[in-house]
N, C-alpha and C positions, 0 to 999 in steps of 0.2 A: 394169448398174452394178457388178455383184460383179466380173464380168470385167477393167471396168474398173483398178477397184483392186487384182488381183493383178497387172493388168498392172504398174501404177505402182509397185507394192513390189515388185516380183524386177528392175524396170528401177534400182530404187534401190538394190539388193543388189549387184547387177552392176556399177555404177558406183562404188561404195566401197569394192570390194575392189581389195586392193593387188596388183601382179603377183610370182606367188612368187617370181620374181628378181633382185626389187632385193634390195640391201644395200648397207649402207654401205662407200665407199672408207676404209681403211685408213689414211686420211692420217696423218703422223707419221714418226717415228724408231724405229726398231726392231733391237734389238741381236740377237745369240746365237749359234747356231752353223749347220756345214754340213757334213753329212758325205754320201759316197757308199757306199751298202752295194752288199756283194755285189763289188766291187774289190778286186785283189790290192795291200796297199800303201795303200790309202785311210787318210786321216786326218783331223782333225776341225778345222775350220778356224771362227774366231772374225770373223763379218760384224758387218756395219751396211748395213739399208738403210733410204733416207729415200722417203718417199712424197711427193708432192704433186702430186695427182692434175689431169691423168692424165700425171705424169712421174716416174721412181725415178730412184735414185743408187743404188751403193753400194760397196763396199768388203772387203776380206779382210787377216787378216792375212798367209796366204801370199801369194803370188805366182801370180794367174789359177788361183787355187783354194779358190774357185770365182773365176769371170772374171765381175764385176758390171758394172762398167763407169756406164752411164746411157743412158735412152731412154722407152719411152711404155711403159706400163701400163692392163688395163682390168679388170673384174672381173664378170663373170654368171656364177648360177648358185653354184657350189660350186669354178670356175677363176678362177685369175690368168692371164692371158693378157700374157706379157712380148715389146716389140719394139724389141731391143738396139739401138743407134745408135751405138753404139761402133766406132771400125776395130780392128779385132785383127791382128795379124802370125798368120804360118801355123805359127810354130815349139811351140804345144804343142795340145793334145787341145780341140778344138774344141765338145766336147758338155759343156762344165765352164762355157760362157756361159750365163746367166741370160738366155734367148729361148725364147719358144716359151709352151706351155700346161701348166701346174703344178694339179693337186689343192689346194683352198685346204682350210683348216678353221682357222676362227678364232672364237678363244671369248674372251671379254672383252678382257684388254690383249694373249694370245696370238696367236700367229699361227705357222703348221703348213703348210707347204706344199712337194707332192712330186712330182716325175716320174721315171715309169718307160721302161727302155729295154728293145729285144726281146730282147737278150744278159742282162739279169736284174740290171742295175744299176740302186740308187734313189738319187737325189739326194735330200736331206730338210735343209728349212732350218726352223728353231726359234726362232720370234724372241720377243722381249716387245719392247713398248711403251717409249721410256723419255722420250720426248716429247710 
């Protein structure tokens, strides 16, 4: 009988716990900046991206810098995982598109998220919430 009912409370324990890698999608508008460290000439460029999940938008004030564009978004774990759908022409730097798997860290209306390349440049976008 005892057996039975440790059975049934660690069957109930195991059942209620959450998987450590949900989290919530991001949905919303999110302003800020983008800079690429560790580039000769880099400079700090003023985004918007829109979430709404699982699709992004977004926007720069330069010019494909960074290259936002729009396409699908998904989020495990502690990554944003972006898959651009945008056509781009081949005339500038191709690793400045928002695709691929990003470092997330987001803490209340914030949102922190960055990739690194093997040459020693970091992409880092900075956003807040404003939606």
């Amino acid at each position: 009988m005892h057996r039975l009912l440790i059975l049934l409370a660690l069957i109930s324990i195991v059942a209620c716990d959450k998987p450590r890698d949900a989290k919530p999608f991001p949905n919303g508008t999110y302003t800020g900046t983008f800079m690429r460290y560790n580039q000769p000439g880099s400079q700090e460029a003023e985004v918007t991206l829109k979430f709404l999940y699982p699709e992004f938008e977004g926007r720069s004030n330069l010019d494909r810098y960074p290259a936002m564009g729009k396409g699908k978004y998904a989020m495990k774990d502690n990554a944003l995982q972006f898959a651009n759908e945008t056509v781009w022409t081949a005339d500038f730097d191709w690793t400045l598109i928002l695709d691929g798997m990003y470092i997330d860290q987001a803490a209340g209306d914030s949102l922190v998220f960055t990739k690194s390349y093997p040459n020693g440049w970091v992409d880092v976008y900075k956003l807040k919430k404003t939606d």
